[in-house]
N, CA, C and O of each residue as an XYZ file, in Angstrom:
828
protein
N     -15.567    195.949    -38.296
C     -14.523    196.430    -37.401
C     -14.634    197.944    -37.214
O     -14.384    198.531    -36.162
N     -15.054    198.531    -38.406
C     -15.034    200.101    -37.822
C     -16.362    200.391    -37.623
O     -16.653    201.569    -37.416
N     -17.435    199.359    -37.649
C     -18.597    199.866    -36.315
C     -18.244    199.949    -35.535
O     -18.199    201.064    -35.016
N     -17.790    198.943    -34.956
C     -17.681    198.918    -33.626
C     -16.484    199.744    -33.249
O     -16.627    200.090    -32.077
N     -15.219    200.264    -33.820
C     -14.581    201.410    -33.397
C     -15.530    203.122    -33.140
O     -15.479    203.919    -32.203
N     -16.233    203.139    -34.292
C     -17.541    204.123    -34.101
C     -18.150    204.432    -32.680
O     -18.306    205.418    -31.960
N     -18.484    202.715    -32.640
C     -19.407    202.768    -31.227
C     -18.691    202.920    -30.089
O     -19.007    203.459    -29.029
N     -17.584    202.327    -30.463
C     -16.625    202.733    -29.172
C     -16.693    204.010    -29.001
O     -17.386    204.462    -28.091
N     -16.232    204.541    -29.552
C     -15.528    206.381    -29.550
C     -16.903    207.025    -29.800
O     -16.923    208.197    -29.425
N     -18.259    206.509    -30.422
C     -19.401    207.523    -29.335
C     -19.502    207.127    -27.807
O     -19.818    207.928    -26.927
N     -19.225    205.922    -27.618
C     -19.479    206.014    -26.262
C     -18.709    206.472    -25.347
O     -18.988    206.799    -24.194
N     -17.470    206.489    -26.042
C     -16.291    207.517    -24.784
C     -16.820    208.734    -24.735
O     -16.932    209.312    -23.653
N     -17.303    209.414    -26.144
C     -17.529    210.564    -26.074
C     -19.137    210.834    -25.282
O     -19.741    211.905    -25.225
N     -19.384    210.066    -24.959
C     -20.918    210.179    -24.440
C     -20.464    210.361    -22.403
O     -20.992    211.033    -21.517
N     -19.555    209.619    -22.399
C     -19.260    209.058    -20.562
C     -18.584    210.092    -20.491
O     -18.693    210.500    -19.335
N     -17.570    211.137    -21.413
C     -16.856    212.562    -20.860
C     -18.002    213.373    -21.292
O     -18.203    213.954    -20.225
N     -18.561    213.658    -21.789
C     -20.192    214.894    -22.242
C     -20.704    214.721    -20.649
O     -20.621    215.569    -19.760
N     -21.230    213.439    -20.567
C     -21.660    213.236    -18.977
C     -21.027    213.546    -17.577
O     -21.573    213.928    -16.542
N     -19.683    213.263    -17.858
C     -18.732    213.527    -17.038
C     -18.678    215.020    -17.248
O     -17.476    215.025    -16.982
N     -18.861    215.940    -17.425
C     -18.333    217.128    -17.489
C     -19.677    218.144    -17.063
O     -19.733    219.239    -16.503
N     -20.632    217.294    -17.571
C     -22.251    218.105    -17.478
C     -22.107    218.058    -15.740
O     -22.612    218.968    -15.082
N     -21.368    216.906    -15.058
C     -21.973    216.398    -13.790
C     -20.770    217.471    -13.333
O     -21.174    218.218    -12.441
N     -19.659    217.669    -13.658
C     -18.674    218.104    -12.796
C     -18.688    219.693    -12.478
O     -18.052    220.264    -11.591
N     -19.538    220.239    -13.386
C     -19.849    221.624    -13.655
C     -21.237    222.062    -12.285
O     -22.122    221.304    -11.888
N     -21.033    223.178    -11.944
C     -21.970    223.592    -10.825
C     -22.168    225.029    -11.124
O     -21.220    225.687    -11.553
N     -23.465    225.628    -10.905
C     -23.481    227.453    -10.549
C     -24.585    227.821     -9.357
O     -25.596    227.219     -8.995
N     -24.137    228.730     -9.019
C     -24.452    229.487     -7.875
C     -25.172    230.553     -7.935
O     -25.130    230.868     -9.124
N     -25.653    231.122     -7.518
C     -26.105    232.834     -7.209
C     -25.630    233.128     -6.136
O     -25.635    232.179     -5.352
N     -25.243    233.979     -5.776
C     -25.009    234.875     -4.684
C     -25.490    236.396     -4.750
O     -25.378    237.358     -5.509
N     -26.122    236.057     -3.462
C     -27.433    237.491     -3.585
C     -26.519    238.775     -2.280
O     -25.706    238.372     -1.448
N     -26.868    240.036     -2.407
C     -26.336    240.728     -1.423
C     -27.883    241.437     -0.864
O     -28.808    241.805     -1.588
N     -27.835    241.471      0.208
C     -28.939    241.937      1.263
C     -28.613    243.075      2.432
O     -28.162    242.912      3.565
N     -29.026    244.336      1.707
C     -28.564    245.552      2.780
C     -29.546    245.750      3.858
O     -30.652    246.118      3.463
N     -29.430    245.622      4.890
C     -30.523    245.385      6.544
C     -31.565    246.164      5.770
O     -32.709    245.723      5.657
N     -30.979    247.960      4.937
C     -32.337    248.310      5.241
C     -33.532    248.553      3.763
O     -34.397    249.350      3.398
N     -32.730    247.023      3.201
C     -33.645    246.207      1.855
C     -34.731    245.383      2.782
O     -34.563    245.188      3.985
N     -35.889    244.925      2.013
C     -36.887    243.931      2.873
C     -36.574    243.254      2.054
O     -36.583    242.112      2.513
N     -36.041    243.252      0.230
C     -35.618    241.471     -0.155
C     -34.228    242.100     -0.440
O     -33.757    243.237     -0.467
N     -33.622    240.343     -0.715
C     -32.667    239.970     -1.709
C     -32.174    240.950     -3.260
O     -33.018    241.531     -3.942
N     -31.042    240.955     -3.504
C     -30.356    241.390     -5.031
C     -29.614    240.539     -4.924
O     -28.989    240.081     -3.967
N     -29.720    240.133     -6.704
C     -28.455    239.055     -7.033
C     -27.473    240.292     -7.151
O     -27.570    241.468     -7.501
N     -26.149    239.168     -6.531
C     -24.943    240.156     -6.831
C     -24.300    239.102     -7.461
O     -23.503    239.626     -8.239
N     -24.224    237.947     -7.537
C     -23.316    237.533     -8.970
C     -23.513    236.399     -8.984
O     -23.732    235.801     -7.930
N     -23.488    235.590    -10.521
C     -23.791    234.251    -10.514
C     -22.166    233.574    -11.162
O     -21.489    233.900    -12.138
N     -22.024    232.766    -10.349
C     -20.937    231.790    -10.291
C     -20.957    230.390    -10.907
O     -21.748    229.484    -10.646
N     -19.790    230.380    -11.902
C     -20.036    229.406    -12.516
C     -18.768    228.109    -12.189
O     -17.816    228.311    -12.942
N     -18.520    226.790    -11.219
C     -17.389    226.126    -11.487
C     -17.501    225.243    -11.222
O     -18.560    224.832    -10.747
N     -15.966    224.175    -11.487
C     -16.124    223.122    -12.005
C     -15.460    222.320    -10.864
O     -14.424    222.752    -10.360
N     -16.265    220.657    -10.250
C     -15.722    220.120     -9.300
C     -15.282    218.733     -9.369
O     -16.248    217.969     -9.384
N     -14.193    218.169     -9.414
C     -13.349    218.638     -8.344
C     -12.307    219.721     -8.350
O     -11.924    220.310     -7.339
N     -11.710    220.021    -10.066
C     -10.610    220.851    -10.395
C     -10.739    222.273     -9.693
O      -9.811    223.076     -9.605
N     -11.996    222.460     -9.220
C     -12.252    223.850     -8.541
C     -11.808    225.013     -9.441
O     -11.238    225.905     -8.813
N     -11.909    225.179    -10.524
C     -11.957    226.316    -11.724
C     -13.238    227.454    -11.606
O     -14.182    226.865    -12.133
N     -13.498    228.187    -11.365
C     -14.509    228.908    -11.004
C     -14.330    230.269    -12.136
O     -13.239    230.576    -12.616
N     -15.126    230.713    -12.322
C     -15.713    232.210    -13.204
C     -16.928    232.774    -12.448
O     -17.711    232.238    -11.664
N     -16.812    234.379    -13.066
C     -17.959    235.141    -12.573
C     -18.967    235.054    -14.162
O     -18.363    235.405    -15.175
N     -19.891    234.769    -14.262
C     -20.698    234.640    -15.406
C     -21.610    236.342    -15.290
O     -22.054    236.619    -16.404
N     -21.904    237.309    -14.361
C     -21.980    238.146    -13.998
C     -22.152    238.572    -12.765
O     -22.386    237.823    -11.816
N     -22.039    239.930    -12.692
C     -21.602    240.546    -11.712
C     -22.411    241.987    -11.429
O     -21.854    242.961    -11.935
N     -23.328    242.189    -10.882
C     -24.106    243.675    -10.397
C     -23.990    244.280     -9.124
O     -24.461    243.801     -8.092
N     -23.344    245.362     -9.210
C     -22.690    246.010     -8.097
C     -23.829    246.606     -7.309
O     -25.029    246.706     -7.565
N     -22.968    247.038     -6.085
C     -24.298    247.456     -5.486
C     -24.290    249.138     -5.656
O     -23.322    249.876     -5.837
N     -25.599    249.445     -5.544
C     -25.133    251.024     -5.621
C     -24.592    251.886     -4.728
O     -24.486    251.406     -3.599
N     -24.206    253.023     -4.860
C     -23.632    253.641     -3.467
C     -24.526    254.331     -2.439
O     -23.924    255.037     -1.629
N     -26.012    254.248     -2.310
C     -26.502    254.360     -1.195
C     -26.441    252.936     -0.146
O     -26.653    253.039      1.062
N     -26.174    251.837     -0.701
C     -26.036    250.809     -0.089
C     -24.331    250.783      0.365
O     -23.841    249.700      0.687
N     -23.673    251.755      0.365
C     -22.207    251.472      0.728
C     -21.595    252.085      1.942
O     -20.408    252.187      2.251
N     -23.554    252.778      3.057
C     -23.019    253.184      4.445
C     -24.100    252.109      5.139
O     -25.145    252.632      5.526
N     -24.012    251.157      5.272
C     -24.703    250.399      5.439
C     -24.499    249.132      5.759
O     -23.534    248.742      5.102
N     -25.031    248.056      6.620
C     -23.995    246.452      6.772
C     -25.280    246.135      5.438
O     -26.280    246.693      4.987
N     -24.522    244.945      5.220
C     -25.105    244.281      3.434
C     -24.395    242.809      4.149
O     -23.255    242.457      4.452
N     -25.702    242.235      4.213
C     -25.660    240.920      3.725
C     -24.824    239.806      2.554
O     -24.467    240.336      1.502
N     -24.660    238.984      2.657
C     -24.086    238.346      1.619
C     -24.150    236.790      1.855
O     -23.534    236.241      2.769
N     -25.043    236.048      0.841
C     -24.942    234.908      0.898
C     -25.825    234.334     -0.231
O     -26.118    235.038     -1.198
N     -26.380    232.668     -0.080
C     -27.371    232.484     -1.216
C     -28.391    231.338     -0.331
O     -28.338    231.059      0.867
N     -29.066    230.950     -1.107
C     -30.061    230.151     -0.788
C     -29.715    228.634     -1.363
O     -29.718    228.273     -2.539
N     -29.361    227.710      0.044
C     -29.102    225.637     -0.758
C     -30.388    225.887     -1.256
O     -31.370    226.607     -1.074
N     -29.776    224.595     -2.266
C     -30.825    223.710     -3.583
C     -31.609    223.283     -2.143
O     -32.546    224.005     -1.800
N     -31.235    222.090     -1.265
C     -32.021    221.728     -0.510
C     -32.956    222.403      0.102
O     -34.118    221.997      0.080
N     -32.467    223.975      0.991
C     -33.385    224.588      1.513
C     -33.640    225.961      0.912
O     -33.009    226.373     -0.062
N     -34.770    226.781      1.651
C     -34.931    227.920      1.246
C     -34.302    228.814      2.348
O     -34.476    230.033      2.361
N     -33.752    228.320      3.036
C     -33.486    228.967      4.773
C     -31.705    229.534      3.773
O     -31.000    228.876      3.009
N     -31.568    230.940      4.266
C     -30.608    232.167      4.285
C     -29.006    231.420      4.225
O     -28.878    230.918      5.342
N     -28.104    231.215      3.644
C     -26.639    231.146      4.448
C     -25.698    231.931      3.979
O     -25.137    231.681      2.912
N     -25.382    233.076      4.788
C     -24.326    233.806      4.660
C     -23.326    234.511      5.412
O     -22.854    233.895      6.367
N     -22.943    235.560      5.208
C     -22.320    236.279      6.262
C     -22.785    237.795      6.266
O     -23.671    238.141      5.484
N     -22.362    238.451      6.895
C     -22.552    240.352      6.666
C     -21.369    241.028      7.008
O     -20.675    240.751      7.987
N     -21.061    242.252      5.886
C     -20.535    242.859      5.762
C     -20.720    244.230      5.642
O     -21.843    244.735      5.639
N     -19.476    244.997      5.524
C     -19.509    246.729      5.413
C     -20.018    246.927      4.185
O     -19.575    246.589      3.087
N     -21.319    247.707      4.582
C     -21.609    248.324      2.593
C     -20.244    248.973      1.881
O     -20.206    249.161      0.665
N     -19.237    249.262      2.676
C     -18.318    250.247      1.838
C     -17.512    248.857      1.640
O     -16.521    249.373      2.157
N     -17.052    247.504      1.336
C     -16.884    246.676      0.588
C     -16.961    246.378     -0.437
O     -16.395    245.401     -0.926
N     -17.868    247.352     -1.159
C     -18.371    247.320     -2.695
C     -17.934    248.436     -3.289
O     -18.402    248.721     -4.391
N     -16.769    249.442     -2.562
C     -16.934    250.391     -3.584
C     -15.790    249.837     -4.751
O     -15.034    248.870     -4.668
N     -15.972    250.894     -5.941
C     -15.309    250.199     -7.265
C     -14.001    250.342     -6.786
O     -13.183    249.468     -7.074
N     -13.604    251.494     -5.965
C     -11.386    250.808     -5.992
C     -11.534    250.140     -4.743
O     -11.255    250.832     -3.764
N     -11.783    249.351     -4.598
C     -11.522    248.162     -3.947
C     -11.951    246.582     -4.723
O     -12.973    246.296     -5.347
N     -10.632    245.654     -4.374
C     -11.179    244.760     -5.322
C     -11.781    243.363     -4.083
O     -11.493    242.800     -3.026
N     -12.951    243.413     -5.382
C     -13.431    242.094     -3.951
C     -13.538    240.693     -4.395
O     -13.844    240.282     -5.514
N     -13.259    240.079     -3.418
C     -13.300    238.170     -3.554
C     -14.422    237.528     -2.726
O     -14.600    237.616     -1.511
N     -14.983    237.009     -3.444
C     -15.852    236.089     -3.083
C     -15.589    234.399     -3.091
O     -15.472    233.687     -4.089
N     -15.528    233.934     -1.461
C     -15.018    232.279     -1.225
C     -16.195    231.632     -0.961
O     -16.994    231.800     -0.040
N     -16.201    230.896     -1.854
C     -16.909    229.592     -1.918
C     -15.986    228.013     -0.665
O     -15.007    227.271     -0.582
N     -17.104    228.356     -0.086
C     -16.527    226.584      1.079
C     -17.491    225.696      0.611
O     -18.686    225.990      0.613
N     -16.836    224.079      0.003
C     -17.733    223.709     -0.877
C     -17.407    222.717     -0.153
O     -16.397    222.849      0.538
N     -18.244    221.299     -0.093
C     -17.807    219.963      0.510
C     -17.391    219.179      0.087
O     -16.880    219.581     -0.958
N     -17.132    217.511      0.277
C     -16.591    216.540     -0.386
C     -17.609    216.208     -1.696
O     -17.206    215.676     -2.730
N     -18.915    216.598     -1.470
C     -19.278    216.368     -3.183
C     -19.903    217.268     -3.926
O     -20.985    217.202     -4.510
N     -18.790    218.471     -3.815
C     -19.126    219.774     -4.658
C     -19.792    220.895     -4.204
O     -19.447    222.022     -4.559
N     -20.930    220.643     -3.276
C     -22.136    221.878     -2.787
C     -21.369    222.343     -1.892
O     -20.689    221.891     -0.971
N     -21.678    223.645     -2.474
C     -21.254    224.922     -1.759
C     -21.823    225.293     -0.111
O     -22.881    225.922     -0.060
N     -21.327    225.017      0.869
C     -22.186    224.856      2.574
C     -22.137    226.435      3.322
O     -22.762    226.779      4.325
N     -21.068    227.369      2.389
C     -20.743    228.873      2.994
C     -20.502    229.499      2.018
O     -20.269    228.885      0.977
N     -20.489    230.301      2.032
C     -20.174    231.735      1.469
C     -18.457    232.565      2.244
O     -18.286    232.077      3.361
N     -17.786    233.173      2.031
C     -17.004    234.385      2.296
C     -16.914    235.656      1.531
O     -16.888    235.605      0.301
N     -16.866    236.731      2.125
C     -16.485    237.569      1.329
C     -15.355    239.001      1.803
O     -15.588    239.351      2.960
N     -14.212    239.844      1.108
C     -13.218    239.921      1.491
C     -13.651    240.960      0.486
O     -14.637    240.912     -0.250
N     -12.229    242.436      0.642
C     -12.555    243.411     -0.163
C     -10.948    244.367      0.542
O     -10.677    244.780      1.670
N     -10.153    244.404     -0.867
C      -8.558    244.960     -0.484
C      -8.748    246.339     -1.252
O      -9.797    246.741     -1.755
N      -7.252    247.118     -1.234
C      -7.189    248.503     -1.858
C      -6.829    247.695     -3.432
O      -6.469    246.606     -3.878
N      -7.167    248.912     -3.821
C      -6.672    248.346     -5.183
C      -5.213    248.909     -5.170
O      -4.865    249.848     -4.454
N      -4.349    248.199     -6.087
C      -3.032    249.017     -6.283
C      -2.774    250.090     -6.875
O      -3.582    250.057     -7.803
N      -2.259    250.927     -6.966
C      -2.540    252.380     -7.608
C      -3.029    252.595     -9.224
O      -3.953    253.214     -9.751
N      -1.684    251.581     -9.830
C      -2.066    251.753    -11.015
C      -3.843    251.319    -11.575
O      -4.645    251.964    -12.250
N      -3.928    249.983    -10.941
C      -5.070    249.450    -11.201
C      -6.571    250.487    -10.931
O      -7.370    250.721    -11.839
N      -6.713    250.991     -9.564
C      -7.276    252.025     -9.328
C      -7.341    253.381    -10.219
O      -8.328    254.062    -10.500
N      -5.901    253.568    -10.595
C      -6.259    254.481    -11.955
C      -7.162    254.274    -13.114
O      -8.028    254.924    -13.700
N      -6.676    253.245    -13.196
C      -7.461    253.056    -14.438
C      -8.734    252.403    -14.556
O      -9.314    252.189    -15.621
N      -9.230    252.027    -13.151
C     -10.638    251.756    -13.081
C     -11.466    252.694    -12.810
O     -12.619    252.402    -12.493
N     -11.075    253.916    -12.874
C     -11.623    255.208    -12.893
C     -12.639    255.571    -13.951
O     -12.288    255.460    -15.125
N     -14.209    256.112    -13.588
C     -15.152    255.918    -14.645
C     -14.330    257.375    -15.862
O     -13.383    258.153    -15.748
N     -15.511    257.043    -17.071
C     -14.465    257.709    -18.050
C     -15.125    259.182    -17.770
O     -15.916    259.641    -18.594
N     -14.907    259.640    -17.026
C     -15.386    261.290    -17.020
C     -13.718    262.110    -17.272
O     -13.536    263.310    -17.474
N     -13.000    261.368    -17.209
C     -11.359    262.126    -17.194
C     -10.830    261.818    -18.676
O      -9.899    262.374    -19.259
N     -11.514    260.972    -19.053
C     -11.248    260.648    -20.660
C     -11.933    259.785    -21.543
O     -11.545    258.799    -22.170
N     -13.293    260.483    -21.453
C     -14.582    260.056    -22.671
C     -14.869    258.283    -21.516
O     -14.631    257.659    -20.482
N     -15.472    258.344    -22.684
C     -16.620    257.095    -22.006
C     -15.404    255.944    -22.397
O     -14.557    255.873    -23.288
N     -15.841    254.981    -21.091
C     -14.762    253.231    -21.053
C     -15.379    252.526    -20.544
O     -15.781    252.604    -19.383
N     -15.638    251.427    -21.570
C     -16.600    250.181    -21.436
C     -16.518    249.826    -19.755
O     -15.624    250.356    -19.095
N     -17.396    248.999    -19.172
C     -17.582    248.304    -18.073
C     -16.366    247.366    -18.006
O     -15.933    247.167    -19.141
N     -15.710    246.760    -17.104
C     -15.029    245.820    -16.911
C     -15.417    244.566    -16.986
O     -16.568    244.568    -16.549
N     -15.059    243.256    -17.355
C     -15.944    242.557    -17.594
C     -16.213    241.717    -16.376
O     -15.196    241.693    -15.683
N     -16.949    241.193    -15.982
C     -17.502    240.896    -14.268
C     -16.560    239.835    -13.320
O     -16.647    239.637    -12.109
N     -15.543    239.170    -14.402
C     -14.354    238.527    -13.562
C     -13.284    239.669    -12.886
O     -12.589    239.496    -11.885
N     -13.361    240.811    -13.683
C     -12.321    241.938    -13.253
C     -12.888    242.625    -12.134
O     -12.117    243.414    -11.589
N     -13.744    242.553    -11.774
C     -14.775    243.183    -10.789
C     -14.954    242.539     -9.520
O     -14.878    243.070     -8.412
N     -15.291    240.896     -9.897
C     -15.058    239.943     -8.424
C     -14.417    239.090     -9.002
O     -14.606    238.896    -10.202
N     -13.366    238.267     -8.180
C     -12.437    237.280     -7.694
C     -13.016    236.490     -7.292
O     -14.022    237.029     -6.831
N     -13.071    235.311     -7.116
C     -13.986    233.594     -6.572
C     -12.673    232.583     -6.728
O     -12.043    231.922     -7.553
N     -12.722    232.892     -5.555
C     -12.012    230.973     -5.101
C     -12.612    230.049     -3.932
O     -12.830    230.358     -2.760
N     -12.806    228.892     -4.551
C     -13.469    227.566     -4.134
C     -12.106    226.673     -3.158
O     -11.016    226.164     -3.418
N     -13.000    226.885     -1.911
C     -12.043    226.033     -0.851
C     -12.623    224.751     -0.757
O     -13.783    224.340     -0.769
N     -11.658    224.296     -0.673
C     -12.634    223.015     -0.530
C     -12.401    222.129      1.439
O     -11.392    222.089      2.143
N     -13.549    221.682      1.652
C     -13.702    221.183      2.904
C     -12.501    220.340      3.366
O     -12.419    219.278      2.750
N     -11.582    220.535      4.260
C     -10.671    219.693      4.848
C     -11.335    218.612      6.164
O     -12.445    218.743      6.681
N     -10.548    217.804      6.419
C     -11.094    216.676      7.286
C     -10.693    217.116      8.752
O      -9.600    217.667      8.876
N     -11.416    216.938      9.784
C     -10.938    217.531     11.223
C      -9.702    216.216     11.508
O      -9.358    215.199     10.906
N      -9.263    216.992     12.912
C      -8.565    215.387     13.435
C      -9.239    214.843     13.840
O     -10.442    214.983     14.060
N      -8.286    213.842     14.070
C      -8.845    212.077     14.013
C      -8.889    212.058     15.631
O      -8.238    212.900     16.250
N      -9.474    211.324     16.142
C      -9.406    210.745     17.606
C      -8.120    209.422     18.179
O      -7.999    208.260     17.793
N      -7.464    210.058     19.027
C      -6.176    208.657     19.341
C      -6.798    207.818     19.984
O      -7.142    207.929     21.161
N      -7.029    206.750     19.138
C      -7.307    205.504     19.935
C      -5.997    204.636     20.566
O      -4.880    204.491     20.068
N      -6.585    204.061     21.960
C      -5.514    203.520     22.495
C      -5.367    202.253     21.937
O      -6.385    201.792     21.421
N      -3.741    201.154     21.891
C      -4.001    200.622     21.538
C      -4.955    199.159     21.835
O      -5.630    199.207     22.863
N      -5.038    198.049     21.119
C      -5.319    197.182     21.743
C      -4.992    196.185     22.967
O      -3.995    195.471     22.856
N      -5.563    196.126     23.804
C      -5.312    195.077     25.142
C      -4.748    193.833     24.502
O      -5.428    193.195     23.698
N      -3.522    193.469     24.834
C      -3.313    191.832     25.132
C      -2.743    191.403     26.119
O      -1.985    191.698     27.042
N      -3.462    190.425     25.558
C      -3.679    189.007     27.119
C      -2.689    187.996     27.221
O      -2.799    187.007     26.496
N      -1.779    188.090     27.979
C      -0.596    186.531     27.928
C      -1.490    185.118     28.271
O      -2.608    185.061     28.783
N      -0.716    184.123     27.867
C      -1.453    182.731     27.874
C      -2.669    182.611     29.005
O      -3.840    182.359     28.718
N      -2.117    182.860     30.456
C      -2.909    182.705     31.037
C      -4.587    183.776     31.124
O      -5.500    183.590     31.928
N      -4.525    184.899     29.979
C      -5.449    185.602     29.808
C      -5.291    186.666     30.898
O      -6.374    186.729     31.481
N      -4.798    187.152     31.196
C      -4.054    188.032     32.351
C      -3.996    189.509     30.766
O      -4.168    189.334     29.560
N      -3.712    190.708     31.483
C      -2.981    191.936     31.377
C      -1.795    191.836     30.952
O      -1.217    192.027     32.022
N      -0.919    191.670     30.150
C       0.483    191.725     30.566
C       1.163    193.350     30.588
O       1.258    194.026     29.563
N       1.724    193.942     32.307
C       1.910    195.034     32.175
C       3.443    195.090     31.981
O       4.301    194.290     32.353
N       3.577    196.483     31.163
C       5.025    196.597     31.319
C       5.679    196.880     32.511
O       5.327    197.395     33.573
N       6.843    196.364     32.026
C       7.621    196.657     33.712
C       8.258    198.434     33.863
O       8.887    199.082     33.026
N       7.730    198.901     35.466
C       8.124    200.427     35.526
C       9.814    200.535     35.232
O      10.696    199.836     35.730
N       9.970    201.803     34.120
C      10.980    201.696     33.850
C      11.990    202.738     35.571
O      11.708    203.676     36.317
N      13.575    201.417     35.326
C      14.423    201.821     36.285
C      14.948    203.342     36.200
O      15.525    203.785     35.207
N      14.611    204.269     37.649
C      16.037    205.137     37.414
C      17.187    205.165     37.628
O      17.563    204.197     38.288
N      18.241    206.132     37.257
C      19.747    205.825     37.252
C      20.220    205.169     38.383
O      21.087    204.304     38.509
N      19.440    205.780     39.249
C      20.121    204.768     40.922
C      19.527    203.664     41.293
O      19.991    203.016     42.232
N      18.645    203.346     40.770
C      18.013    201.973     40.893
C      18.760    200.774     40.341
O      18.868    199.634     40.791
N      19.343    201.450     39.031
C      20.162    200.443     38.549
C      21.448    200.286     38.526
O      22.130    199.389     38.032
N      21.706    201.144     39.048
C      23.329    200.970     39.785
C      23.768    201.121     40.956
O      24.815    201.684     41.275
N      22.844    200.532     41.771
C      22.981    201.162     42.954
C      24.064    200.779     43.851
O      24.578    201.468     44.732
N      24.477    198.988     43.333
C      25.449    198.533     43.453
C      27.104    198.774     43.173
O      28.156    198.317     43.620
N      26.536    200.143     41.785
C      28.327    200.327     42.194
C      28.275    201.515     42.946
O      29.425    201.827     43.255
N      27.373    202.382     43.412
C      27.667    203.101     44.461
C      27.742    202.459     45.946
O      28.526    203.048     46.689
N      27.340    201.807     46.275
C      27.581    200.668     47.597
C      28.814    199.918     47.832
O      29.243    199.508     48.911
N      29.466    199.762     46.331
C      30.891    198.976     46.079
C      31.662    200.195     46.174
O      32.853    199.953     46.371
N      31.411    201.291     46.108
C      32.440    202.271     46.209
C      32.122    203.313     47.453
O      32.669    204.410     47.339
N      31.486    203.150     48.367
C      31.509    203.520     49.783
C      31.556    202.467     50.756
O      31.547    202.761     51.951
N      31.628    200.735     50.208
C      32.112    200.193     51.088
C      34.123    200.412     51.012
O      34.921    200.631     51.922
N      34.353    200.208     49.381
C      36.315    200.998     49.387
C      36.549    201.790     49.958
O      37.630    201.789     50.547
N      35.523    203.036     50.098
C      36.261    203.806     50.869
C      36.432    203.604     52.428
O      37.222    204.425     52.894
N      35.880    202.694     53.396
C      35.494    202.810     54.312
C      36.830    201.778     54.424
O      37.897    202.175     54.893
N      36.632    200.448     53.947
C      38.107    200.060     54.083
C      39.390    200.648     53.746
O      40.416    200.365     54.365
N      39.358    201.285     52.986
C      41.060    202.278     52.442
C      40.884    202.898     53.853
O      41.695    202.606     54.732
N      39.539    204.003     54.175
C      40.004    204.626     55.367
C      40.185    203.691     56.913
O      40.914    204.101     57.816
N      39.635    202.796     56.979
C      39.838    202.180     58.029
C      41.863    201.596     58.067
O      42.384    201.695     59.178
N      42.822    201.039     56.848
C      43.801    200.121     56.606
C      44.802    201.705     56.667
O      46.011    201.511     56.799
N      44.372    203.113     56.582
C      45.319    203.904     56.748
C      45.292    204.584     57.878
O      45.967    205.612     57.912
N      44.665    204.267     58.848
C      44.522    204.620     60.742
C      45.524    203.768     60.989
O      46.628    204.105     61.416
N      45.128    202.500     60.695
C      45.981    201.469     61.503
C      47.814    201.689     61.179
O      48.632    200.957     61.737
């Protein structure tokens, strides 16, 4: 009896090990300044699908001759070797500004786009990401504090209105609805009943 509890509970633990190896994904994302002839990794991305949990595993900035400049940004599919990204302002990278990098990923995990986005920092934060020349040397930030990554995930377009189905009365005919009446169509009779009254009231008060 407690083999086979054993074997049970390695094998659960074997189908979540598997389950988790499969649900896990990483990325590179390279940045490309026009007037580079290759590629720099700018950060490798590490997350998990479907929960969409994402981390920066690292992060290499670009330097500041690359920050008057448009810079590339994207990576290379597993499937192909062909480019997908977008381009941006080299001044996107400078350190007080904080930047996010969006992942558009599909219904089974692979990443199909790239985004990338770059705000002020808030004051305080900007203070203190200040290199240490104002007060001795301060470690690097660690590369999640540096870039932001959130994983969108692919939504479904609309749907097409189909009309509904045709039916056929016994004799296999169309059956159409009938055009609906307006107000005077369907009463037209009590306006006719009440200009023939008046015509008699006025005719019975001459006489």
């Amino acid at each position: 009896m407690q083999l086979h509890s054993f074997a049970f509970l390695s094998l659960c633990c074997l189908i979540a090990s598997t389950y988790a190896a499969d649900s896990e994904r990483a990325l590179s994302v390279y940045a490309w300044p026009l007037s580079s002839p290759t590629s720099q990794q700018l950060a490798k991305i590490s997350y998990d699908f479907p929960s969409l949990n994402a981390s920066v595993t690292s992060y290499d900035a670009i330097p500041p001759q690359g920050w008057n400049e448009l810079v590339r940004v994207g990576f290379y599919p597993s499937a192909a070797s062909r480019w997908r990204g977008i381009v941006t302002s080299g001044s996107n990278f400078a350190p007080d500004l904080e930047k996010k990098l969006t992942l558009h990923v599909d219904n089974e995990g692979e990443v199909y786009h790239v985004g990338y986005s770059a705000t002020q920092k808030p004051a305080a934060s900007a203070k203190n990401g200040k290199s240490g020349k104002d007060k001795g040397d301060k470690p690097a930030a660690p590369a999640g504090e540096e870039l932001k990554v959130e994983i969108v995930r692919q939504k479904a377009g609309p749907q097409p209105y189909l009309n509904k189905p045709v039916v056929l009365n016994p004799d296999g005919k169309v059956e159409s609805e009938e055009p609906q009446k307006s107000f005077l169509q369907k009463y037209w009779w009590a306006f006719a009943l009440f200009l023939l009254l008046q015509v008699v009231m006025g005719s019975g008060g001459k006489e």
